[in-house]
N, C-alpha and C positions, 0 to 999 in steps of 0.2 A: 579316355575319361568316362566315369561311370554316366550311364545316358542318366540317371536321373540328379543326378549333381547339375550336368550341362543345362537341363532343362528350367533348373529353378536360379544359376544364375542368369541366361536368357529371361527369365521373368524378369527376377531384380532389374538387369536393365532397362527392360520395357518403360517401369515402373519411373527409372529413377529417368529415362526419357521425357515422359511425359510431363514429369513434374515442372511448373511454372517457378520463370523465376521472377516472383512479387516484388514488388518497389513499395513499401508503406511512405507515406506522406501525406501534406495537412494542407488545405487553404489557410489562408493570411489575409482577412478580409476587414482589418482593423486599420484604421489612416496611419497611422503611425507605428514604427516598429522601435521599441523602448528595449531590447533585450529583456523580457521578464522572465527570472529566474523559473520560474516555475514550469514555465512553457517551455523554457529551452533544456530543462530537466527531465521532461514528460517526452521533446522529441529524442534526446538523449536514449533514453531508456527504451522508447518503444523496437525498435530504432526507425526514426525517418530519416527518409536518404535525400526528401526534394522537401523542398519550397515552395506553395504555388502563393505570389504574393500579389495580392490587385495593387496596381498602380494610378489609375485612374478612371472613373467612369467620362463616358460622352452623353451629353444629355444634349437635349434644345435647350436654349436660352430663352427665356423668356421673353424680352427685348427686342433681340437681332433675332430668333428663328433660327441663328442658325448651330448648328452641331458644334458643341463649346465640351471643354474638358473639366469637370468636377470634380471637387472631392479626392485630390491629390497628395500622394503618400507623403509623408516625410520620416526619411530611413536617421534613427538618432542615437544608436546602437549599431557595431558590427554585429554582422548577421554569425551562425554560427559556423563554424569552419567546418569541411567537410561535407556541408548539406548542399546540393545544386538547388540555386535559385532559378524557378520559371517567372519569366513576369507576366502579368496576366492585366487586359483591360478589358472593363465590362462596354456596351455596346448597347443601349436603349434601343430598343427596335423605332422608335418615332424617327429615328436621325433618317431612315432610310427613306422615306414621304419626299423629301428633298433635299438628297446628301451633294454637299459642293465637292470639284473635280477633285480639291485640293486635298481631302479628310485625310488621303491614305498616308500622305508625305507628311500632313501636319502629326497625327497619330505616332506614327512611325517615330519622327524628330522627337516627341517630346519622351516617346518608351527610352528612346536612347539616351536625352539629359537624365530621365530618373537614374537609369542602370549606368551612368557614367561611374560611380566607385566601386562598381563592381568589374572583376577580369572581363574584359570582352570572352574569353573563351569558354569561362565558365557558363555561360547564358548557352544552353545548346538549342530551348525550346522555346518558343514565346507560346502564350494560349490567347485566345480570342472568344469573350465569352458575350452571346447573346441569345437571345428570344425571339428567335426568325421565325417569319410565317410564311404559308403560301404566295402574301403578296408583297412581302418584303425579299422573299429567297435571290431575286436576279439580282437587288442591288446591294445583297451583303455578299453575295456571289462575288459579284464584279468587283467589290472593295477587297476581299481576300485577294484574289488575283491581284490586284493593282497593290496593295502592301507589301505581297509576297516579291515583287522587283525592288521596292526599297533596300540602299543600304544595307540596313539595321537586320533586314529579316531574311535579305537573300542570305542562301547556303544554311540558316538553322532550320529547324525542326518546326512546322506551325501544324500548333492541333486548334480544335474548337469544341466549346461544350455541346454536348446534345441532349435533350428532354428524352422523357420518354413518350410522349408524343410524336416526334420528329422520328421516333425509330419505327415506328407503328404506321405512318403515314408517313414513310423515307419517300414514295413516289410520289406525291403531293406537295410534301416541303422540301425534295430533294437532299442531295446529299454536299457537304461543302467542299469546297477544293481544297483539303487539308490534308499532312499526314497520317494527323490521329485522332479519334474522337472522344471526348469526358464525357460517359452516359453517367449523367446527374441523376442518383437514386431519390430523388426528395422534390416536394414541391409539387405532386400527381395531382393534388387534389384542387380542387373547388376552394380556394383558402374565401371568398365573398358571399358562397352558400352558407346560410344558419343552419346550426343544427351541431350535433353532439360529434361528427364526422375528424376526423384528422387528415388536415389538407398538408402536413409535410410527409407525411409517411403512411400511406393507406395499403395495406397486402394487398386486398384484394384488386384495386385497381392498377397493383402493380402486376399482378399476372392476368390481366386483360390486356397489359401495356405488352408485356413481353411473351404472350400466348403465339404458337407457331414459330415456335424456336426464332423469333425475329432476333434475338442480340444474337447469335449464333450464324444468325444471316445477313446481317449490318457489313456492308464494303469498307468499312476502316475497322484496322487494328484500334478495341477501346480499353480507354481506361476507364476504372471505377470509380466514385464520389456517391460518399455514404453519409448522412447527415448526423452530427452531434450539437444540436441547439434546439431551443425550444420559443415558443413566444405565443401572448395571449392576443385574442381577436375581440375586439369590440366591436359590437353591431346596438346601435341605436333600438329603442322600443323591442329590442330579441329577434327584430330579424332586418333591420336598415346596417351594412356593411360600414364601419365608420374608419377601420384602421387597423392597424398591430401596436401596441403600449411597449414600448422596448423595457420599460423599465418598471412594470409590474410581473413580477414571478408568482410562484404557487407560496411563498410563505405571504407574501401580501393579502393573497387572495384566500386566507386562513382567516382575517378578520371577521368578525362574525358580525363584527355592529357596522361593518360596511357591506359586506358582501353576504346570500342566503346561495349555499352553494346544491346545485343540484346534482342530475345524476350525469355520468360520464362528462368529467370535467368543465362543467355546466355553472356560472356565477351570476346568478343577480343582485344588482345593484337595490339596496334596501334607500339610498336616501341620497340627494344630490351633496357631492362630495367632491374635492379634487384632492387625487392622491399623485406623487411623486412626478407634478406638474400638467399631468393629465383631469382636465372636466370632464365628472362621470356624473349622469344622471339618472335617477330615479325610474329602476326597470328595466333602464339599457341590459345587455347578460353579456358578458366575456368568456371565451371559448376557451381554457387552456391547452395547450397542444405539445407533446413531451414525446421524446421516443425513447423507447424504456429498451434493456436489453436482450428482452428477448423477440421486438421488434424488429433492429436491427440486425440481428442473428438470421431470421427467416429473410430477410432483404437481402442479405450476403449470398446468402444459400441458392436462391431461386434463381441470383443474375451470373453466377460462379457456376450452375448447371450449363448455362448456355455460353459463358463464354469464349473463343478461341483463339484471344491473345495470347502469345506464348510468354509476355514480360509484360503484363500490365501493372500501372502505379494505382492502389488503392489510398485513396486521398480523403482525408474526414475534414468534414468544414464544421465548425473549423477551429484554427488554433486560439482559446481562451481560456486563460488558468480558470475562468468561476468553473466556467461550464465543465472542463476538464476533471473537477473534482466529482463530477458526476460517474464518470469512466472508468473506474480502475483498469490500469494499465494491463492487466492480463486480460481483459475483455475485449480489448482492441488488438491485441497480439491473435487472440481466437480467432476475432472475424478473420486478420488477414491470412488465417492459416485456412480458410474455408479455398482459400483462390490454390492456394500449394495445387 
């Protein structure tokens, strides 16, 4: 064979080596799953191949103290065919202050009644989503371990989300006893600091977070989560932190005889009003915070330089026809061609 033919199809297969094979898919962070057309057209089309669906958060109880399950799905629609579902429960870090023996088995039991209509075989993954700290790490530690002997979760796949703090400081918050880890691209910032800042998606502190090739040095295989939502921040008198408005957006905040809007999405309240159930007074400022596309573009790029999963699932949180119409669908198809 001519040596220069051999040489370039040796490249080609380097090439075609190399290349990653991406899993696109979406969080499900909505209580309720209604089959909405739109959504299930949007994952259609992109194509997502998973589901990652919350099923319940664990919070304190106010009352008892003790670690209670909130805020539980109810599936009222088949889910879409073809797609594997993860199920995912979120995990207040306060529960860890004083978790009883029982959390892992009660947890456990209850992932199980939700996903009872679903195949037992299709579940191959369960996810474990929390906010560990240095002084919470030994006893969500020891809770992974102790779940992982459960029924329900022996023999599947258990991953857990990771900050990008937690990668940056892996010897300090250590690492979890999991197969696989979700480095959450969103959420770096100071979301209670005033100021004109964006606390879901800030570049620069994301490459202070990932400087020293640290996702490239991370001991689990990770997967990605890249944020598509946005929401406004209300701080009292322009710098007392008061909340998130779920239900005030950027055409709200267009009102001119409510709100004097300043520079980088900066709003002060002109006159004591209450809008869309929310009391807003006089001076307070609301932060709006939006990630625009070519935001996310650079967030893809920077964490897709260091990664070295070989099949990681890139995951947008999350699945909502409003917000989705922000997206067009071949903007989402780019990013995940950035991981190819």
């Amino acid at each position: 064979m001519n040596p220069r033919i051999l040489l370039i199809i040796l490249l080609l297969s380097c090439n075609h080596a190399a290349k990653r094979n991406v899993t696109p898919a979406f969080y499900y962070w909505k209580q309720t799953w209604t089959g909405n057309t739109a959504e299930l057209k949007y994952m259609q089309d992109l194509p997502a191949r998973r589901l990652y669906v919350k099923l319940f958060d664990v919070d304190i109880d106010e009352v008892t103290k003790a670690a209670t399950p909130v805020a539980i799905f109810r599936q009222k629609a088949p889910f879409p065919a073809g797609v594997e579902i993860v199920p995912v429960v979120f995990l207040m870090n306060e529960i860890w202050a004083n978790p009883t023996p029982q959390l892992a088995a009660n947890v456990s039991r209850l992932m199980e009644q939700l996903c009872d209509s679903l195949p037992a075989t299709s579940i191959k993954e369960i996810q474990l989503d929390c906010d560990w700290t240095q002084t919470s790490r030994d006893a969500y530690f020891s809770f992974i371990k102790q779940i992982r002997q459960t029924p329900f979760f022996r023999e599947r796949r258990v991953s857990a989300t990771i900050r990008m703090y937690q990668v940056k400081y892996k010897v300090r918050t250590g690492i979890p006893p999991v197969d696989r880890g979700l480095l959450m691209c969103y959420n770096m910032g100071d979301l209670r600091k005033p100021g004109s800042h964006n606390s879901i998606l800030d570049i620069s502190a994301m490459e202070s977070y990932l400087g020293e090739q640290r996702v490239a040095a991370y001991p689990l295989p990770l997967d990605i989560a890249l944020p598509l939502f946005s929401w406004s921040v209300l701080f009292r008198n322009g710098t007392e932190y008061t909340g998130i408005l779920r239900n005030i957006g950027t055409e709200e905040l267009q009102d001119t005889t409510i709100f004097a809007a300043g520079s980088k999405q900066l709003y002060t309240i002109r006159k004591d009003t209450t809008l869309n159930g929310y009391p807003l007074k006089e001076g307070s400022v609301i932060r709006r915070e939006t990630i625009d596309q070519q935001a996310l573009e650079t967030a893809a790029q920077l964490v897709a330089k260091q990664l070295q999963t070989p099949d990681p699932v890139i995951i947008f949180y999350h699945l909502d026809s409003t917000t989705l119409k922000k997206y067009p669908l071949n903007e989402l198809q780019k990013i995940c061609r950035f991981f190819n």
